[in-house]
KEMIZA-279106 format. One record per residue: x, y, z of N, C-alpha, C, O in turn; chain; residue number from 1; residue in one letter. Coordinates in steps of 0.05 Angstrom, whole numbers. Each point is the difference from the previous one (the first is absolute). Layout:
BEGIN
      n_u      n_v      n_w     ca_u     ca_v     ca_w      c_u      c_v      c_w      o_u      o_v      o_w   c     k   r
        X        Y        Z        X        Y        Z        X        Y        Z        X        Y        Z   A   NUM   A
...
***
This chain:
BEGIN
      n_u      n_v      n_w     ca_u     ca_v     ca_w      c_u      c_v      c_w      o_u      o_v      o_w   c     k   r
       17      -24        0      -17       24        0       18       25        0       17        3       18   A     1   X
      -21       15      -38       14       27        4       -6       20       16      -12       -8       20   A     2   X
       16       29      -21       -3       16       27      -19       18       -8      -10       13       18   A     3   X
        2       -9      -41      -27        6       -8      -31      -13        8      -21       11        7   A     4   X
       29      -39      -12      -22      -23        5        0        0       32      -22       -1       13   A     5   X
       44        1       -2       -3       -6       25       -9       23       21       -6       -6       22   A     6   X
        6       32      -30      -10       23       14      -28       -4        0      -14        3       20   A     7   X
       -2      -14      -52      -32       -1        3       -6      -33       11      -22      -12       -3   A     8   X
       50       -1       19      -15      -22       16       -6       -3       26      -11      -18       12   A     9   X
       26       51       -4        2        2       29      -31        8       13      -19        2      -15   A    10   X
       17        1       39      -32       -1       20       -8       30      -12      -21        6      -11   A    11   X
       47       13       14      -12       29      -16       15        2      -21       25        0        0   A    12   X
      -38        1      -19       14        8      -30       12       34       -4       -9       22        7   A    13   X
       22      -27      -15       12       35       -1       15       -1      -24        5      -20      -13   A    14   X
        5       55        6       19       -4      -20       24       -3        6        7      -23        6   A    15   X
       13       43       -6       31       -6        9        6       15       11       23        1        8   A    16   X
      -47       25       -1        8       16       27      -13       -4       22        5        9       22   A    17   X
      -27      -28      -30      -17       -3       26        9      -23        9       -3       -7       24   A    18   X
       21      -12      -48       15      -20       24       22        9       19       13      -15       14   A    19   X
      -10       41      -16       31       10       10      -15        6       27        9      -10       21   A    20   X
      -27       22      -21      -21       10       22        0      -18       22       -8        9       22   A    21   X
       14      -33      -23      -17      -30        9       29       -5       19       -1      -16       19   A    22   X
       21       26      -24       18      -10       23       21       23       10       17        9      -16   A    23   X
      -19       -1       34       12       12       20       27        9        0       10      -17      -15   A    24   X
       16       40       23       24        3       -5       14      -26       13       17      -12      -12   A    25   X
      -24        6       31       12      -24       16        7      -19      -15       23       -7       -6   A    26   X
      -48       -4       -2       -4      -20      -21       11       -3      -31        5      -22      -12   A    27   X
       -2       49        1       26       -1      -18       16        3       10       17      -12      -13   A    28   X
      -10       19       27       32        1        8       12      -24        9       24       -3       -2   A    29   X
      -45      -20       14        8      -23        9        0      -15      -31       18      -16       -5   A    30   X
      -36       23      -13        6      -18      -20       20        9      -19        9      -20      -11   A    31   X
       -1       35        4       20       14      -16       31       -9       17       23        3       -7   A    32   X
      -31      -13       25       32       -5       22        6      -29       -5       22      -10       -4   A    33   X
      -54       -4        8        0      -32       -5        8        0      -33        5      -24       -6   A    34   X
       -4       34       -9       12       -2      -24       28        6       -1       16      -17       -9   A    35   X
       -6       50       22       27        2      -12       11      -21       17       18      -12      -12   A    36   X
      -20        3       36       11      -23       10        3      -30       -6       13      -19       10   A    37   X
      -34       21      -35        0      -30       -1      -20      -13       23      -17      -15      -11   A    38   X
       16       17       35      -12      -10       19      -29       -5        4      -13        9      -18   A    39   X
        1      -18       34      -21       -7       25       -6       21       10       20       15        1   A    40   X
      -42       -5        9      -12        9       24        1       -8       22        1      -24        2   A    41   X
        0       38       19        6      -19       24      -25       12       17       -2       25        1   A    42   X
      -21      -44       17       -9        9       23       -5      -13       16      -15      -19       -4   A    43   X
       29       25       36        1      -16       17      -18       12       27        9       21       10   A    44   X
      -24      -28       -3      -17        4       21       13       -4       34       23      -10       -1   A    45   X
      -29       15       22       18       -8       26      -16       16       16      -18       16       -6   A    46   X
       31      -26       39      -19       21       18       12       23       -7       23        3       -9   A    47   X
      -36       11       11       10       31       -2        2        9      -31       18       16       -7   A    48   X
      -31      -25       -6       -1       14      -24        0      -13      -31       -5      -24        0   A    49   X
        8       32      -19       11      -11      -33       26       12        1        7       20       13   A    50   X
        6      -34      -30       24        8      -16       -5       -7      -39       -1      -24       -5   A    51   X
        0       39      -13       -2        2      -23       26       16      -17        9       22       -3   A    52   X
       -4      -49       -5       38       13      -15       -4      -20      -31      -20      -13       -8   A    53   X
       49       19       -6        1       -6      -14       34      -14       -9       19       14        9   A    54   X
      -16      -26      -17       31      -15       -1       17       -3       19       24        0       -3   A    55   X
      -39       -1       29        6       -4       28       19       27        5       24       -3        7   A    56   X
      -33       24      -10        5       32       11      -22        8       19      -22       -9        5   A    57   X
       40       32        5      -18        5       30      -24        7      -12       -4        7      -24   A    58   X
      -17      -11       47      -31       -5       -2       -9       28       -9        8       18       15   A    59   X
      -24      -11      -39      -17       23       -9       -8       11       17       10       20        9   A    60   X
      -33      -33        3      -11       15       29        9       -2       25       13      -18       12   A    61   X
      -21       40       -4       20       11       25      -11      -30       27      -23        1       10   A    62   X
       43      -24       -3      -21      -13       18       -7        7       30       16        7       18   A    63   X
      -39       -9      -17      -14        9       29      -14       21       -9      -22        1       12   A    64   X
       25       25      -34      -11       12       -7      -33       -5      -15       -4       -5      -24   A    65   X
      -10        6       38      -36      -10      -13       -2        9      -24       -9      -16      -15   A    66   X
       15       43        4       -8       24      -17       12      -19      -25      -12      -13      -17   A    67   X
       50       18       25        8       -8      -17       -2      -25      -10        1       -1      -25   A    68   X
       -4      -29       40       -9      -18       -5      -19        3      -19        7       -5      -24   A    69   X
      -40       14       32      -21       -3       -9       11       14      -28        0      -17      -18   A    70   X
        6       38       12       10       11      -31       21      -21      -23        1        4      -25   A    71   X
        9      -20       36       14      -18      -14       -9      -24       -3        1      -15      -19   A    72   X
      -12       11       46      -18      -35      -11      -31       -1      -20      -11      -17      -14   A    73   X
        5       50       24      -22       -1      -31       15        4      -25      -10       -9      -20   A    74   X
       34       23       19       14        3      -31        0      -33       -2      -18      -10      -13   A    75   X
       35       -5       22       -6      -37       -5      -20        0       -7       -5       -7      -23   A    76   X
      -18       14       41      -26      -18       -6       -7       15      -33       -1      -12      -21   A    77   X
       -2       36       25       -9        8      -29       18       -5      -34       -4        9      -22   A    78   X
       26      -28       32       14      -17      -24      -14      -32        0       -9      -11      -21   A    79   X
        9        2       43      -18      -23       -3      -31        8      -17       -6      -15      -18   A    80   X
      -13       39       26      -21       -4       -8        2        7      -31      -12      -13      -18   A    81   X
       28       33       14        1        3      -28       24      -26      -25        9        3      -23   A    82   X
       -8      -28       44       20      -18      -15       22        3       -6        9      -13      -19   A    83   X
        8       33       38       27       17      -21       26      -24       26       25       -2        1   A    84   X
      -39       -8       10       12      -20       14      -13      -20       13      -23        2        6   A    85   X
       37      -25       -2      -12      -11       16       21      -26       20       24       -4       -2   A    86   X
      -46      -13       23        8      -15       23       26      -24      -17       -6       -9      -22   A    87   X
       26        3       32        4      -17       -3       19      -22       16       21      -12       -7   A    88   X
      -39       11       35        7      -10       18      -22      -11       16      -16       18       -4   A    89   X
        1      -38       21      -19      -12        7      -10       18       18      -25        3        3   A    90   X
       46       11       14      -12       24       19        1       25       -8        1       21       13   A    91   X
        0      -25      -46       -1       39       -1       25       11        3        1       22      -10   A    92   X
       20      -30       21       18       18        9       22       16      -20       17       17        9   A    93   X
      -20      -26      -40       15        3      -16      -19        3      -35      -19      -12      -11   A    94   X
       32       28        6      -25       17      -22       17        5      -33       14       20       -4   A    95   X
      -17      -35      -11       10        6      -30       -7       13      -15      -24       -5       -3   A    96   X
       30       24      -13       -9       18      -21       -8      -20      -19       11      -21       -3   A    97   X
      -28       27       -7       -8      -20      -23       -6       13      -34        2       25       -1   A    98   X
      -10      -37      -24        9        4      -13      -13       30      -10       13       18      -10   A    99   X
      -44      -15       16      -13       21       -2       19       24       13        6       18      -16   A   100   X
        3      -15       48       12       19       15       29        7      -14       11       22        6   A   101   X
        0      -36      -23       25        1      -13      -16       30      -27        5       24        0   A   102   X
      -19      -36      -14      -19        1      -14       -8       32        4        5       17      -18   A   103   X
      -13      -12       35      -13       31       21       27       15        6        1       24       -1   A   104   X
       18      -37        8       23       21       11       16        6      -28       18       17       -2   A   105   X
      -28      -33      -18       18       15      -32      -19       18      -11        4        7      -23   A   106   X
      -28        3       36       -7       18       -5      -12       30       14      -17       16       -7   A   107   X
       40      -19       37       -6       18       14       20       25       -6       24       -4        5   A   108   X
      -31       29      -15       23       20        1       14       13       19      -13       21        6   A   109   X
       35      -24        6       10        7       13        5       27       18        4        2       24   A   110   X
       -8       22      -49      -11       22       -9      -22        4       23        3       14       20   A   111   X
      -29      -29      -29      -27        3       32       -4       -7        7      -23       -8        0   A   112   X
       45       -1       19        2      -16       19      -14       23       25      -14      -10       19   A   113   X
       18       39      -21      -16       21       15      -33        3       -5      -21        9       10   A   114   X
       31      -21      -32      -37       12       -9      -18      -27       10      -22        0       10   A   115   X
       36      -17      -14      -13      -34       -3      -14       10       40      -23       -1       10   A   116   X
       47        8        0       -2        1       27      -23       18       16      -11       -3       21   A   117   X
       12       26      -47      -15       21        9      -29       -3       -6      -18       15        8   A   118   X
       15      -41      -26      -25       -8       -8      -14      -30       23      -22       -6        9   A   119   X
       39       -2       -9        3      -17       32      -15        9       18      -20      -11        9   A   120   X
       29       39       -1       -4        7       21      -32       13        7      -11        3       21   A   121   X
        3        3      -48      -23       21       -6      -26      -28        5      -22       -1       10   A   122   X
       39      -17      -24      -29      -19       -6        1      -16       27      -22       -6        9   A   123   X
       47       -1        8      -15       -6       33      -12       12       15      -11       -7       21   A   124   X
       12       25      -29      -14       29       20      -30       -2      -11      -19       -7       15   A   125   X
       18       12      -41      -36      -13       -8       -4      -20       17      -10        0       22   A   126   X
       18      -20      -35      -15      -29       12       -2        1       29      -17      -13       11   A   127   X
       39       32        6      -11      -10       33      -21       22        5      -20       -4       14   A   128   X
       24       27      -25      -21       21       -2      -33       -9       -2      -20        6       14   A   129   X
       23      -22      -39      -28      -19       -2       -2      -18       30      -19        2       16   A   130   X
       38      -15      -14       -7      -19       24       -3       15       27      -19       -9       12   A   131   X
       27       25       -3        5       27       22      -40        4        0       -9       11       20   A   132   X
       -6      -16      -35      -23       10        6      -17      -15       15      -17        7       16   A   133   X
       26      -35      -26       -6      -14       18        3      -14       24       -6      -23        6   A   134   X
       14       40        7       17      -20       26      -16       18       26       -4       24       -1   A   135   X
       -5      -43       26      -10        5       15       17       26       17       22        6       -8   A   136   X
      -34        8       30       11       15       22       25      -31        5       23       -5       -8   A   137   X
      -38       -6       21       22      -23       14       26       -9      -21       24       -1        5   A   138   X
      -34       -3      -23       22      -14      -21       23       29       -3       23       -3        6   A   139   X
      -33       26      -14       19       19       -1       21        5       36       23        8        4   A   140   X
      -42      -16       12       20        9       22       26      -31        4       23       -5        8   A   141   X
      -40       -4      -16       22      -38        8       24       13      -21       22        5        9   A   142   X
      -29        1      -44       19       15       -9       26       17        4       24        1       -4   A   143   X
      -44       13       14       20       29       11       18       -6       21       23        7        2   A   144   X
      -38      -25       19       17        3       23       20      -30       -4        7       -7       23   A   145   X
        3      -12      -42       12      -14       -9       21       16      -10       23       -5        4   A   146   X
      -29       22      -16       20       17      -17       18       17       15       25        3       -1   A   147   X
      -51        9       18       16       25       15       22      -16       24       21       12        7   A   148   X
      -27      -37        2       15      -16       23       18      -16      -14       14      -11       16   A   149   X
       -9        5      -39       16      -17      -23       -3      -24       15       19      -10       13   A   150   X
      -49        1      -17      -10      -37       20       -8      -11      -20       -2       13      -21   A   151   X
       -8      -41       25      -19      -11      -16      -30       -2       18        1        1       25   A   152   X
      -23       -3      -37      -20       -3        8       -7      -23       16       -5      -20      -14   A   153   X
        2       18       39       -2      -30       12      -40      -10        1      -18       16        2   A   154   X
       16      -39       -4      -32      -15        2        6      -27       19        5      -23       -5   A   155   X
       -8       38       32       -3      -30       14      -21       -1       11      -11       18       12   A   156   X
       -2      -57      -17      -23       -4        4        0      -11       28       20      -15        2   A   157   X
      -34       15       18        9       -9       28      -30       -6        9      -14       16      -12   A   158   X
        0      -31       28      -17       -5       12      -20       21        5      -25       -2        0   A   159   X
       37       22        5      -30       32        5        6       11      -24       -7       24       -1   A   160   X
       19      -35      -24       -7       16      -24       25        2       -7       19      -12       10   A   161   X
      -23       36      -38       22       -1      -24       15       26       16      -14       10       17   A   162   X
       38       -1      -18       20       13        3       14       18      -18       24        1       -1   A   163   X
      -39       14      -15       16       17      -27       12       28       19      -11       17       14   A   164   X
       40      -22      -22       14       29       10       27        4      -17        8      -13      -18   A   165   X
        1       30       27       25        5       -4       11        5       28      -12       12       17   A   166   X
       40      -24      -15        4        1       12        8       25       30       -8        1       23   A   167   X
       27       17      -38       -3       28       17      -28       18       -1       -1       19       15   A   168   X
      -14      -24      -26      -31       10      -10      -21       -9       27      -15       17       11   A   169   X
       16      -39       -6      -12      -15       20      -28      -12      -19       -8        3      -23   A   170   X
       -1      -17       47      -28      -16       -3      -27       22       -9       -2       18       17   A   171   X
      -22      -15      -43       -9       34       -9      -18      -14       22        1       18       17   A   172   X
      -16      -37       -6      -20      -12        5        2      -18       21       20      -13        4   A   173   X
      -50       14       16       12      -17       14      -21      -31       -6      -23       -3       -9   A   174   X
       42      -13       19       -6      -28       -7      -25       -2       12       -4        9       22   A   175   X
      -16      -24      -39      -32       -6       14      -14       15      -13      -24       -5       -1   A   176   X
       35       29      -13      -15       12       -4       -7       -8      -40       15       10      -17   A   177   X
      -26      -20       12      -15      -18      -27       -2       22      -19        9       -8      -21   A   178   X
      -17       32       20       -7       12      -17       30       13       -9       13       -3      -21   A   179   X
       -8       20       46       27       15      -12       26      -27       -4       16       11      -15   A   180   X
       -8      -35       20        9      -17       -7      -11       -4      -30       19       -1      -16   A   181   X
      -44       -2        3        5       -8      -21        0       13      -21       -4       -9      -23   A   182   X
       10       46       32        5       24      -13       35       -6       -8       13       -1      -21   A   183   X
       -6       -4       48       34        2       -7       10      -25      -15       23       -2       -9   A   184   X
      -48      -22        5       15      -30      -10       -6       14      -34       19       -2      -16   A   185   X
      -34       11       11      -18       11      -29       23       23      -11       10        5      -22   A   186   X
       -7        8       46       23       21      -11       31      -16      -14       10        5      -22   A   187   X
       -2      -19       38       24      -23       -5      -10      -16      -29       20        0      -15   A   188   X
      -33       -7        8      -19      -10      -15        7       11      -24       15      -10      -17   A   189   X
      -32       41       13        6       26      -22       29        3       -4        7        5      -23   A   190   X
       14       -7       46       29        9       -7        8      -25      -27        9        4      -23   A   191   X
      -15      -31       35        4      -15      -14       -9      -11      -26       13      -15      -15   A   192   X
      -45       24        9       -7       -6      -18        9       35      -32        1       -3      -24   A   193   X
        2       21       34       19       16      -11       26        5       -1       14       20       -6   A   194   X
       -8      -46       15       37        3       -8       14       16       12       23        7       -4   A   195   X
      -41        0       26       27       20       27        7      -13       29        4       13       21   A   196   X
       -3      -42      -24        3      -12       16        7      -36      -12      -12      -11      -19   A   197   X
       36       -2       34       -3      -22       -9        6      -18       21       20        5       14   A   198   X
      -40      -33       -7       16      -17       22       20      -13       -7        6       -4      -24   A   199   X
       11       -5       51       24      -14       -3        0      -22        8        1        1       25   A   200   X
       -2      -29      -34      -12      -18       -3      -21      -10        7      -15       19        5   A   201   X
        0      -47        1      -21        1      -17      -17       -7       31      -18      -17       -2   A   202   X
       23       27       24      -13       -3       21      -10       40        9      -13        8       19   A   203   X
       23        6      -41       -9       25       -5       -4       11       32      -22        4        9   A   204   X
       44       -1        5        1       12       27       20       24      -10       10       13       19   A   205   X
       -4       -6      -38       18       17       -2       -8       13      -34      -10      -15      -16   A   206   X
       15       38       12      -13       19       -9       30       15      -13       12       16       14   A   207   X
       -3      -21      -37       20       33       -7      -13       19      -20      -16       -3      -18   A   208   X
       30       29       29      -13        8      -22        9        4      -31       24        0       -2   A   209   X
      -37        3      -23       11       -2      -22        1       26      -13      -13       21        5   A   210   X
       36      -29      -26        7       31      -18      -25       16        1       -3       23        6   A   211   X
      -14      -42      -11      -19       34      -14      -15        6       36      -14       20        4   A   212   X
       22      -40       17      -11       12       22       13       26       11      -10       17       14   A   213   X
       38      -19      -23       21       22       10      -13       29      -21       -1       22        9   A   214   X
       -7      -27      -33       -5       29      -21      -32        3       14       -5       23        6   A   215   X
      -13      -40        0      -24        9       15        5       17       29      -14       19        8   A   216   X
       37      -29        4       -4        6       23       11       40        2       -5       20       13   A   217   X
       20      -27      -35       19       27       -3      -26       29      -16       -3       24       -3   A   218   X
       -8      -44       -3      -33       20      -17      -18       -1       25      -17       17       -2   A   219   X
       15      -27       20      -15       11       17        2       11       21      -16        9       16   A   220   X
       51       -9      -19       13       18       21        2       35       -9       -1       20       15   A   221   X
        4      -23      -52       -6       20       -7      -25       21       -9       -1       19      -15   A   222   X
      -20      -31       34      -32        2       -9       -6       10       26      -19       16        3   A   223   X
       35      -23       18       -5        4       20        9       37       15       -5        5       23   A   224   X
***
């Protein structure tokens, strides 16, 4: 398949600027590196954080840093969704350019690499802008105050009920109480079903927040 055929086989069809749109500076930069190197992607998970590199050089994102993490493991993810790489390891931990992503980087100009960026930046701000309308009182404060404390969102379920906080933030609610509990479970809910929130594995007691939660959080800091 050429790289013509294969742009109208993707989930969104675009032309060759709206595929540029579709992945992040991070995300070229990690793939333009996995080429001049020859190499793999690297992402390794651990307590305390990701590490995301490339030809075993120090890690892209800053580790322990949430912000920076969350900004580099969606540039990954947004090469996986658009095919410009992919898994080739049983746990994920190692990521190949493939023939399409070879394909896409012989036709990126070097030249707008500012503009590509500056167009990046315009169209995440839409899409969380759209999503920003929807999010509860509760869901915007679990937001904010994740951000403003650099925590993840905690959900522990315990015998007198569910537990959504952040940690320096405290408990919004008190336990027993059914109604405002299932304001703050609904709010947690909205972060996640708009992409400003993601759990960390699959017993979902833990909450980070994501790229576009960090550009939401920073628009409602400036609304404010």
């Amino acid at each position: 398949m050429d790289l013509k055929n294969w742009r109208a086989s993707r989930p969104h069809p675009t032309n060759e600027k709206g595929i540029l749109m579709l992945i992040s500076p991070e995300a070229e930069s990690l793939l333009l590196d996995a080429i001049a190197h020859n190499s793999d992607i690297e992402r390794h998970a651990f307590i305390g954080g990701i590490e995301i590199s490339v030809n075993g050089e120090a890690s892209r994102n800053k580790v322990g840093d949430r912000k920076s993490s969350a900004l580099w493991d969606a540039g990954l993810n947004d090469l996986i969704f658009v095919g410009l790489i992919e898994a080739v390891s049983p746990l994920g931990s190692y990521y190949s350019v493939t023939r399409e992503g070879y394909l896409f980087a012989e036709n990126l100009d070097p030249a707008e690499k500012d503009v590509r960026s500056e167009k990046w930046g315009g169209k995440i701000r839409w899409t969380v802008e759209r999503r920003l309308e929807l999010l509860s009182e509760e869901a915007t404060a679990l937001l904010s105050a994740a951000v403003e404390h650099d925590e993840d969102i905690l959900c522990i379920r315990v015998l007198a009920g569910t537990q959504i906080f952040v940690q320096s933030d405290g408990l919004q609610y008190k336990l027993g109480d059914r109604r405002s509990q299932a304001n703050w479970e609904a709010g947690l809910k909205d972060l996640e079903s708009a992409g400003f929130a993601h759990p960390l594995g699959i017993q979902q007691q833990v909450f980070f927040v994501s790229r576009e939660g960090y550009v939401a959080a920073e628009l409602l800091k400036q609304s404010t």
